[in-house]
VOPAGU-2260 file (C-alpha; in pm, 1 decimal, decimal comma):
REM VOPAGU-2260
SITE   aa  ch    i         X         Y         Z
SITE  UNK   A    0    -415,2   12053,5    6755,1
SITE  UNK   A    1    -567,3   11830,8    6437,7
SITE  UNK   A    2    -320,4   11811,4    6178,2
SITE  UNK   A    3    -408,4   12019,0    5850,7
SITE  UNK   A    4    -294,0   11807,1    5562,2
SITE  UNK   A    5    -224,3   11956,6    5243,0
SITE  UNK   A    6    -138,9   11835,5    4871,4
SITE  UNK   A    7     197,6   11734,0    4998,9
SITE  UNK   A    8      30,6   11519,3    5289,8
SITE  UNK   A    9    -122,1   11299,2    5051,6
SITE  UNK   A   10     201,4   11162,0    4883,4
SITE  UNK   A   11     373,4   11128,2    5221,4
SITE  UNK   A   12     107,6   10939,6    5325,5
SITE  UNK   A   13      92,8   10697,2    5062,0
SITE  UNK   A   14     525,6   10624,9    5030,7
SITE  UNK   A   15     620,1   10268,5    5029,5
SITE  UNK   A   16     616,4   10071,7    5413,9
SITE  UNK   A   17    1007,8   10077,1    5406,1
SITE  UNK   A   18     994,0   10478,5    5349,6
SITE  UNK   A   19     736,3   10469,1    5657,6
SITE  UNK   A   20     893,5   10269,0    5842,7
SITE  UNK   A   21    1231,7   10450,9    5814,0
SITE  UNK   A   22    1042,8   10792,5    5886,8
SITE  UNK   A   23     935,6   10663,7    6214,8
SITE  UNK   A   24    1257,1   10513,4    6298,0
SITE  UNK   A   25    1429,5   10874,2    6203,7
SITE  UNK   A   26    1146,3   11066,9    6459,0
SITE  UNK   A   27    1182,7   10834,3    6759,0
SITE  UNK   A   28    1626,8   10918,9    6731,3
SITE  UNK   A   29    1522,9   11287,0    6652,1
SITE  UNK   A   30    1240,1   11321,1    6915,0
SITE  UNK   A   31    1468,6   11124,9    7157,6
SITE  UNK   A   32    1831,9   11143,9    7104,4
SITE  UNK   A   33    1875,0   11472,9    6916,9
SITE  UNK   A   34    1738,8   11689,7    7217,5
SITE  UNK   A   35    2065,9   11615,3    7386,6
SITE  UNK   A   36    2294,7   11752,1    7155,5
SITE  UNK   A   37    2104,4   12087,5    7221,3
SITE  UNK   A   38    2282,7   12051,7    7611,2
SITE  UNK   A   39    2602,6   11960,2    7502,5
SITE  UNK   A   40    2879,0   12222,2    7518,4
SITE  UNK   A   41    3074,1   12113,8    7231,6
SITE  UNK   A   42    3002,6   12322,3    6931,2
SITE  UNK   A   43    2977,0   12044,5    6634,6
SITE  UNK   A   44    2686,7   11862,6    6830,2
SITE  UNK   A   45    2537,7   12152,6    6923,1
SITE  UNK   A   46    2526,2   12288,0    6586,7
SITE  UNK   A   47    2461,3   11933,6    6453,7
SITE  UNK   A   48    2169,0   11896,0    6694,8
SITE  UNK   A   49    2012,5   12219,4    6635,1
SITE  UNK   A   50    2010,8   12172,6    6260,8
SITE  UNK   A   51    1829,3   11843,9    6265,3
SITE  UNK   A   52    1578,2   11957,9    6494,6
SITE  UNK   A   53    1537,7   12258,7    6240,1
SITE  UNK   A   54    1501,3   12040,0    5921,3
SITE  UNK   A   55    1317,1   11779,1    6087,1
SITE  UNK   A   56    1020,9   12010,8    6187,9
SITE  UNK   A   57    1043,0   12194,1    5888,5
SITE  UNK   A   58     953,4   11807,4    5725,2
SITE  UNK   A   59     689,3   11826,3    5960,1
SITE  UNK   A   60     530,7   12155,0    5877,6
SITE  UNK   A   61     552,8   12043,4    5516,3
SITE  UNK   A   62     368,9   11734,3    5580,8
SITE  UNK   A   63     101,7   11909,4    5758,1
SITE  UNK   A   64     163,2   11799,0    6037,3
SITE  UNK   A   65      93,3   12030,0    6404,1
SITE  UNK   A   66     289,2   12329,2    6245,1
SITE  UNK   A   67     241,2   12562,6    6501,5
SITE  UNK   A   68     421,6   12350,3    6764,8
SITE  UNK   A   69     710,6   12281,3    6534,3
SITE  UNK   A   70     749,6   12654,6    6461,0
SITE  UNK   A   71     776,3   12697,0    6825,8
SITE  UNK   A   72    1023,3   12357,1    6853,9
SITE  UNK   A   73    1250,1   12570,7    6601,1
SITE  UNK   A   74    1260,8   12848,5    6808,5
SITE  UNK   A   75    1516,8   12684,0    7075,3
SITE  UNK   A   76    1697,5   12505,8    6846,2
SITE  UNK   A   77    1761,2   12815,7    6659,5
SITE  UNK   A   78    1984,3   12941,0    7007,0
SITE  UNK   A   79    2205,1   12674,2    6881,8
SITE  UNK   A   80    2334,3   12806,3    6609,9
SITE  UNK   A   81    2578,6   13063,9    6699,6
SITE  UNK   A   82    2756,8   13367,3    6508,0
SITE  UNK   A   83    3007,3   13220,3    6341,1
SITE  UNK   A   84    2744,0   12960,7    6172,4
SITE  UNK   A   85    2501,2   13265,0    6034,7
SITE  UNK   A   86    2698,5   13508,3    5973,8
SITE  UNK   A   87    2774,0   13356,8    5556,2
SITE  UNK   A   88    2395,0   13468,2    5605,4
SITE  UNK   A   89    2493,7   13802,9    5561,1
SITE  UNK   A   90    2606,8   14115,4    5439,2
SITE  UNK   A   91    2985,2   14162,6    5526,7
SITE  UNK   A   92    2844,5   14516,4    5596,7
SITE  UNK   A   93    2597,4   14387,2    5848,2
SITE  UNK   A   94    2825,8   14167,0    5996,1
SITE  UNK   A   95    3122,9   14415,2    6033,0
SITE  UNK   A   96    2832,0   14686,3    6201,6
SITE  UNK   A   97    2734,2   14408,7    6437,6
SITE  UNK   A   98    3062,6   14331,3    6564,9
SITE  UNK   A   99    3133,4   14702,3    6607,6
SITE  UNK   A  100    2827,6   14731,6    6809,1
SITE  UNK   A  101    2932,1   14423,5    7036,8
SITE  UNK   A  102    3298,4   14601,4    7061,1
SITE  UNK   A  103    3164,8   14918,7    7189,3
SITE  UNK   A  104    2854,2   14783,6    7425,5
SITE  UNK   A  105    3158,5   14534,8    7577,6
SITE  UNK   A  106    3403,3   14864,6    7571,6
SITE  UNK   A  107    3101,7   15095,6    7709,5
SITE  UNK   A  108    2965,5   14829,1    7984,6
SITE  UNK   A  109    2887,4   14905,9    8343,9
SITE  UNK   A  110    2888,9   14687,3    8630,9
SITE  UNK   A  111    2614,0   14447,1    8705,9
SITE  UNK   A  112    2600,1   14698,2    8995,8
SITE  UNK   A  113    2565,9   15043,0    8852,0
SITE  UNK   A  114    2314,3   14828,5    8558,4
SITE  UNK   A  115    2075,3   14772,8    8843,8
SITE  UNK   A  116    2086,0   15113,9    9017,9
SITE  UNK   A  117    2032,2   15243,4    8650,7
SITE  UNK   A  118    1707,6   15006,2    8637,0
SITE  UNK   A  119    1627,0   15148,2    8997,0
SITE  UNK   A  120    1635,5   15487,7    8870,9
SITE  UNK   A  121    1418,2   15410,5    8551,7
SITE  UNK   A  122    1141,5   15191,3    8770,7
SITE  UNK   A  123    1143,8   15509,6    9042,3
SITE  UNK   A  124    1111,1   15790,8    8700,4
SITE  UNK   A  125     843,5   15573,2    8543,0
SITE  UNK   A  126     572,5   15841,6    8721,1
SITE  UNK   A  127     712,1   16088,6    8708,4
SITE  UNK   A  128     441,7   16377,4    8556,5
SITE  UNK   A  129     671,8   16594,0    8369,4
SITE  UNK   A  130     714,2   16295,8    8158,4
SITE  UNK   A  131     372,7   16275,5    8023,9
SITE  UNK   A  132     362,8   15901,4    7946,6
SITE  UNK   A  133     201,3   15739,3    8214,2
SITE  UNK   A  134    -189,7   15812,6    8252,2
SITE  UNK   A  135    -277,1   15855,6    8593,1
C-alpha cells in the first residue's frame, strides 16, 4: 500500500505551504463531509457528492498516491450518478435502445414470485445430464 510517485508527484510535492495547506483542508471536508451526500436522497447532493469524490481520487491517482484504493473509492460513487446525468455520454442511438430495453423488461416482468420459482427451476436443471455442462 506504498504510494508510487511519479513525475507529477514531484511538483505536487514541492507547491507553495498555502497550496498544501489548502489541499489538506480540501481532503479532511472530502474524506469527511462529502461521504454524506452519497446517503442523501436529494438528487443535486447526490450527484454533487458523487462527483467530488470522483475528481478528488482521480487527483489522487494522479499524484501517485494509493491508486488502487481510489479506483475502488470511485466505484460507489459512480452509483451516484444516475441516467439522466450520463446519458449526454452517449449515442442518442444507445440511449433510445436502452430505454426500449427498460420498457419491455418493465412491460415483460414477472412477479417476485414466479422470478424465484424460475431460479428454483434453473438451480434444480443445473445437473441435469442431457445438458452436458456440468462434469460429474
Amino acid at each position: 500500500t506504498q504510494p508510487v510517485p511519479n513525475p507529477i508527484s514531484w511538483y505536487l510535492h514541492h507547491l507553495p505551504r498555502e497550496a498544501q495547506l489548502a489541499s489538506t483542508a480540501a481532503n479532511h471536508v472530502v474524506e469527511l463531509v462529502c461521504p454524506l451526500l452519497l446517503l442523501v436522497p436529494y438528487r443535486p447532493l447526490m450527484l454533487a457528492g458523487g462527483l467530488v469524490q470522483i475528481l478528488f481520487q482521480i487527483i489522487l491517482i494522479i499524484s501517485g498516491n494509493l491508486s488502487f484504493l481510489n479506483w475502488l473509492t470511485i466505484a460507489p460513487a459512480l452509483a451516484c450518478l444516475d441516467d439522466a446525468f450520463l446519458s449526454p455520454l452517449f449515442s442518442k442511438s444507445s440511449v433510445q435502445r436502452a430505454v426500449a430495453l427498460h420498457a419491455r423488461e418493465t412491460r415483460d416482468s414477472s412477479s417476485p414470485a414466479q422470478r424465484v420459482w424460475h431460479c428454483v427451476r434453473l438451480w434444480k436443471n443445473r445437473g441435469d445430464s442431457r445438458q452436458g455442462t456440468w462434469v460429474r
